[in-house]
VEXTIDREN-162185 format. One line per field, with one value per atom (N, C-alpha, C): residue in one letter; atom name; x, y, z. Coordinates in steps of 0.1 Angstrom, whole numbers, plus 5000, padded with zeros to 4 digits. Each point is the difference from the previous one (the first is absolute). Example, Ala and Ser with C-alpha at 12.3 -4.5 7.8 and 13.67 -1.06 7.14 Angstrom:
! VEXTIDREN-162185
aa = A/A/A/S/S/S
at = N/CA/C/N/CA/C
px = 5132/4991/5009/4996/5009/4992
py = 4943/5012/5012/5011/5011/5011
pz = 5078/5000/5000/4993/5000/5008
END
This chain:
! VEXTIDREN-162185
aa = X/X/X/X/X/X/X/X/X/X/X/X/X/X/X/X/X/X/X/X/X/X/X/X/X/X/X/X/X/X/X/X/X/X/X/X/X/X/X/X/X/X/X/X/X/X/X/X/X/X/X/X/X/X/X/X/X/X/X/X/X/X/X/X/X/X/X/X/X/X/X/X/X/X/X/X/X/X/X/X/X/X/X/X/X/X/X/X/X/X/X/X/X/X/X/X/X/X/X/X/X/X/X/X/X/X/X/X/X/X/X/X/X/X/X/X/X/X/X/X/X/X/X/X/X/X/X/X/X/X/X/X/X/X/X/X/X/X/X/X/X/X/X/X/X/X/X/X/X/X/X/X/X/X/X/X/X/X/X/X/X/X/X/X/X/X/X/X/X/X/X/X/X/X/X/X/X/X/X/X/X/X/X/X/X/X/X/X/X/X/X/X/X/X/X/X/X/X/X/X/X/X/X/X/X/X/X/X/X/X/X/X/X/X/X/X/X/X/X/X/X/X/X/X/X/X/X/X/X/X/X/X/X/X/X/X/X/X/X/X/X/X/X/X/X/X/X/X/X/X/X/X/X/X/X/X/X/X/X/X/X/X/X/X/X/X/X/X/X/X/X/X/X/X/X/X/X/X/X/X/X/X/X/X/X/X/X/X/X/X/X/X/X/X/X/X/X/X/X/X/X/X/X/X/X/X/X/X/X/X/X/X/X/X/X/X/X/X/X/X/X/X/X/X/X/X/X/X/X/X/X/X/X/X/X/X/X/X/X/X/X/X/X/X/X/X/X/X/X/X/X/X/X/X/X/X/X/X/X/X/X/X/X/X/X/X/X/X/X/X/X/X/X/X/X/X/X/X/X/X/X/X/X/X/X/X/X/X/X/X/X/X/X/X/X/X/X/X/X/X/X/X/X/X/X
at = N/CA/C/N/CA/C/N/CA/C/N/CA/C/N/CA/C/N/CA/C/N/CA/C/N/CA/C/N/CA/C/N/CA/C/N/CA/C/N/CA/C/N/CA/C/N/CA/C/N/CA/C/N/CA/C/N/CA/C/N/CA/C/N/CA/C/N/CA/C/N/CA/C/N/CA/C/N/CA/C/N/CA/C/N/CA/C/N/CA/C/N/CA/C/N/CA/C/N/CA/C/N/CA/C/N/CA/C/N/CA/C/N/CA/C/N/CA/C/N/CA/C/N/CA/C/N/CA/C/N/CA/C/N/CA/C/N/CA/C/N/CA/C/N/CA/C/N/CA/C/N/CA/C/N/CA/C/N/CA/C/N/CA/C/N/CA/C/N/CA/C/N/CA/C/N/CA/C/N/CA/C/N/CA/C/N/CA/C/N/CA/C/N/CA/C/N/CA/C/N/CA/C/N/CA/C/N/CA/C/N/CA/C/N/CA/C/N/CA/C/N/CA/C/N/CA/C/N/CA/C/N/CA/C/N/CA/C/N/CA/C/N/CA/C/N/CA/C/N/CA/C/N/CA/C/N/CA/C/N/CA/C/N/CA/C/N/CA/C/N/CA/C/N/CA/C/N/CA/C/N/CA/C/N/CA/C/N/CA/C/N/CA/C/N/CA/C/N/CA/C/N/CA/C/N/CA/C/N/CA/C/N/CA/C/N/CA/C/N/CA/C/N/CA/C/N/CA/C/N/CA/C/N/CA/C/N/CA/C/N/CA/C/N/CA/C/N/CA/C/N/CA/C/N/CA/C/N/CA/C/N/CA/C/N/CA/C/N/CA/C/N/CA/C/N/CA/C/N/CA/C/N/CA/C/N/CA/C/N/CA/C/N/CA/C/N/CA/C/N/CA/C/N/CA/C/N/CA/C/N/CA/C/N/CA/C/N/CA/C/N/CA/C/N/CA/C/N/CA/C/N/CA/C/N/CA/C/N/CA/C/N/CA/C/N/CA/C/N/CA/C/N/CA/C/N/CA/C/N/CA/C/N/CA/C/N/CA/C/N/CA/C
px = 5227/4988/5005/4993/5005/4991/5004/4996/4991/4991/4993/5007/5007/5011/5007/5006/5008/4994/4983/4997/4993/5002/4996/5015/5010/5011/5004/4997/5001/4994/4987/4990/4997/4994/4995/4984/4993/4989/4989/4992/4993/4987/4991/4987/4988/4989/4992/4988/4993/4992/4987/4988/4990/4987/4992/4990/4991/4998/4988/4986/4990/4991/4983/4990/4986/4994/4990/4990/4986/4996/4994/4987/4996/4995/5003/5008/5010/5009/5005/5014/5007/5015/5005/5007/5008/5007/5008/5017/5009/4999/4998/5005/5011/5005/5014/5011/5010/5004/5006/5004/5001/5013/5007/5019/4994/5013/4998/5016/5008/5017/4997/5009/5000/5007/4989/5002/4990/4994/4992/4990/4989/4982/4993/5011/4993/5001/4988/4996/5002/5006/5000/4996/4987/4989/5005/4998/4999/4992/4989/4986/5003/4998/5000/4994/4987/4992/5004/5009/5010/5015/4999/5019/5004/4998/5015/4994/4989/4998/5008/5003/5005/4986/4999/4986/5016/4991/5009/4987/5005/4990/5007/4994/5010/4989/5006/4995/4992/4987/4991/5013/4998/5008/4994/4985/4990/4994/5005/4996/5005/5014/5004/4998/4983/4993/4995/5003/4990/5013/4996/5012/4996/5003/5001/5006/4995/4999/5005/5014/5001/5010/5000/5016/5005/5014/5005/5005/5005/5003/5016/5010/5013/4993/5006/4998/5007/4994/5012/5001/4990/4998/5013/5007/5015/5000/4987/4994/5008/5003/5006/4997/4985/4998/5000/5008/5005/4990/4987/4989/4985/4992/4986/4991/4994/4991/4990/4991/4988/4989/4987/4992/4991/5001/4992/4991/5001/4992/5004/4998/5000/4999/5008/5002/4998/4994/5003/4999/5004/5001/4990/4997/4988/4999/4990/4998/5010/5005/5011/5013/5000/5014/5011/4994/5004/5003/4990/5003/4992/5004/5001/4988/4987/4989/5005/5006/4998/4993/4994/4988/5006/4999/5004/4987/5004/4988/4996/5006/4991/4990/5009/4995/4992/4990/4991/5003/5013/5001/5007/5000/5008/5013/5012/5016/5003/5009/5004/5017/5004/5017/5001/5004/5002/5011/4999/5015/5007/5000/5006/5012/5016/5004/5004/4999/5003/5014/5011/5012/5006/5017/5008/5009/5009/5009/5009/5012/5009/5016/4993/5007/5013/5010/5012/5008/4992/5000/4996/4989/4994/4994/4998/4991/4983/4992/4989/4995/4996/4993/4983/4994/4985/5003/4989/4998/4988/5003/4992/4988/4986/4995/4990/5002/4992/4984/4992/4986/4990
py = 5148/4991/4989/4987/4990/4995/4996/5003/4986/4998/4986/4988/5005/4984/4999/5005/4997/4994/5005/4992/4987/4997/4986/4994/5006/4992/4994/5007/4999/4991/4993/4992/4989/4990/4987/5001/5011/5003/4988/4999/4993/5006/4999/5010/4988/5004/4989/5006/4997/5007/4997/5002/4997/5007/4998/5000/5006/5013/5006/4998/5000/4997/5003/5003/4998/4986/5001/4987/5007/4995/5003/4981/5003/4983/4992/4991/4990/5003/5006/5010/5010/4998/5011/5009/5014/5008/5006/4997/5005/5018/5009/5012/5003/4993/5005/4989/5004/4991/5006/4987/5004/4994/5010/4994/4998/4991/5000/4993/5005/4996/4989/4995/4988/5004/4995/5002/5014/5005/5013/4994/5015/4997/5009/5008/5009/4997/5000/5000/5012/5002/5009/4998/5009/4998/5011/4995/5008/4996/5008/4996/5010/4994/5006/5011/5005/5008/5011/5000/5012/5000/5002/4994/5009/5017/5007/4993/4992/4999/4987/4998/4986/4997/4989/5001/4986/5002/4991/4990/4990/4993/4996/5004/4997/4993/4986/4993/5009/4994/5008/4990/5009/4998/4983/5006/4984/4986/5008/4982/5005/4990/4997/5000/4995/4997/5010/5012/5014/5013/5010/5010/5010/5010/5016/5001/5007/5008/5012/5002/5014/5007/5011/5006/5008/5005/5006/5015/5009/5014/5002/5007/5003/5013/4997/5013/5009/5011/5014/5007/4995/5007/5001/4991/5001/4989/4994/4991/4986/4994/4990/4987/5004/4989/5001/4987/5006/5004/4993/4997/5004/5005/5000/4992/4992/4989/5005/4994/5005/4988/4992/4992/5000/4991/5002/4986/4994/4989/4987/4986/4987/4992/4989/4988/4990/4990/4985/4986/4992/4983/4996/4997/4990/4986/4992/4988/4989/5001/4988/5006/5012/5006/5000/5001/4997/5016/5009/5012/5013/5013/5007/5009/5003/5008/5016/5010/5012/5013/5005/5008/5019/5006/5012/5009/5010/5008/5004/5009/5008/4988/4985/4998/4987/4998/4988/4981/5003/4987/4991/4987/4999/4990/5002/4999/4988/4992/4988/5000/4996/4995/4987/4991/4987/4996/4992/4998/4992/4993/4993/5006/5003/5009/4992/5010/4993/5003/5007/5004/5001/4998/5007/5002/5010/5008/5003/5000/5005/5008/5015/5009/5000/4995/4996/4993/4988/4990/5007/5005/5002/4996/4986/4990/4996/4998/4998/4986/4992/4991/4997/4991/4998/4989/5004/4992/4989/4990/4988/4997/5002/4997/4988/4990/4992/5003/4992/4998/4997
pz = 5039/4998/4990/5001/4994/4986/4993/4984/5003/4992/4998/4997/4991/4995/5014/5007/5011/5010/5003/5009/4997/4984/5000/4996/5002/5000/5013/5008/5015/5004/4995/5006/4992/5006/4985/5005/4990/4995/4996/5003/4990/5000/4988/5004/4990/5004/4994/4989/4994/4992/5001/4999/4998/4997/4992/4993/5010/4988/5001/4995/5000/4992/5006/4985/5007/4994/5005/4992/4991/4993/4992/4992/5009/4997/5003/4990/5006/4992/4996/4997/5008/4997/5007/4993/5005/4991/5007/4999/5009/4994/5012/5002/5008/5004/5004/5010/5003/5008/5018/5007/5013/5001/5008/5006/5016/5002/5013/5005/5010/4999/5011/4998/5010/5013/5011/5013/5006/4990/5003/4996/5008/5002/4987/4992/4995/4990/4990/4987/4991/4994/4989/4985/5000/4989/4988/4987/4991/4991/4995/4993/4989/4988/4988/4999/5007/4995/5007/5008/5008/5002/4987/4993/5017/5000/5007/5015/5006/5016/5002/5015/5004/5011/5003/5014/5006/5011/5009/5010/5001/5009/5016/5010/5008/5013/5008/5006/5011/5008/5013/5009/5010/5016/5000/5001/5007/4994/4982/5000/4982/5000/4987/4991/4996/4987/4998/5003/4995/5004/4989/4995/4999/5000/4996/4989/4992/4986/5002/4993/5008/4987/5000/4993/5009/4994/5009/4989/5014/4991/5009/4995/5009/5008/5012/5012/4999/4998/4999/5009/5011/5010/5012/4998/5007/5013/5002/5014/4999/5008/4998/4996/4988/4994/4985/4992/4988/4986/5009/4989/5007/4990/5007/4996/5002/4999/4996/4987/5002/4997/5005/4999/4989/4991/4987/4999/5009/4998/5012/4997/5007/4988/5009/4993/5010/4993/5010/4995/5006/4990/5005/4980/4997/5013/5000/5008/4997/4989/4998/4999/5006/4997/4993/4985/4983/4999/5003/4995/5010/4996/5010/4996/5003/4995/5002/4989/5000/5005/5007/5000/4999/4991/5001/5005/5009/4999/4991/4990/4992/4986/4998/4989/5006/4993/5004/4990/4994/4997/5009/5005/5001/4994/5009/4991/5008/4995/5007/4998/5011/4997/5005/4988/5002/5014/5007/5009/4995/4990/4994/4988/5008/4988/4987/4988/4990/4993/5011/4995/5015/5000/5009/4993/5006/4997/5006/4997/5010/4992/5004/4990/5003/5006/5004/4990/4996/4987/4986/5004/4992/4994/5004/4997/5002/4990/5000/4999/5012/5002/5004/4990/4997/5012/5009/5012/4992/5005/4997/5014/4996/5011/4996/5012/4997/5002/4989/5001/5009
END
């Protein structure tokens, strides 16, 4: 099995960052942030208020601007799928497609992830670059 450092030696990585957050008025308050690698559909969420969970957002078949909320568990079942999916919610882009509306089942607020990242990275380098987005 291949160690983590090896397979970002093997590759030129880059992964993007972005902002979690709710609203509250006309304020907002980052709870967590979202990765997402370049060239992939899948978001990987980590929200403060569930340091040990990861959630994942992953694209519908039929239409782009709307997502599944999901986590995943390892299969021990021996089947030849490595992961078991489970549905915890939807997501889809706001009207101006600035940011991604949250909806979990169990909780009634809701969470936003900006699309606009505010970091990349590429653990190869090691280097951390603040993406500049225009106004």
């Amino acid at each position: 099995m291949k160690s983590l450092k090896s397979i970002f030696d093997e590759q030129d990585l880059t992964f993007y960052k972005f902002q979690i957050f709710v609203k509250d008025n006309d304020r907002t308050k980052t709870i967590g942030m979202a990765f997402l690698r370049e060239g992939q559909t899948i978001y990987t969420l980590k929200i403060w208020s569930f340091l040990s969970e990861k959630f994942y957002l992953l694209p519908t078949k039929d239409d782009p601007k709307k997502f599944f909320l999901m986590t995943r568990e390892p299969n021990r079942s021996g089947s030849k799928n490595k992961y078991l999916w489970n549905i915890i919610g939807n997501a889809s882009a706001n009207s101006s497609q600035t940011e991604l509306v949250i909806n979990f089942d169990v909780l009634d607020k809701k969470i936003y992830l900006s699309m606009y990242p505010t970091e990349t990275f590429n653990p190869k380098t090691n280097s951390s670059l603040e993406c500049e987005v225009a106004a």
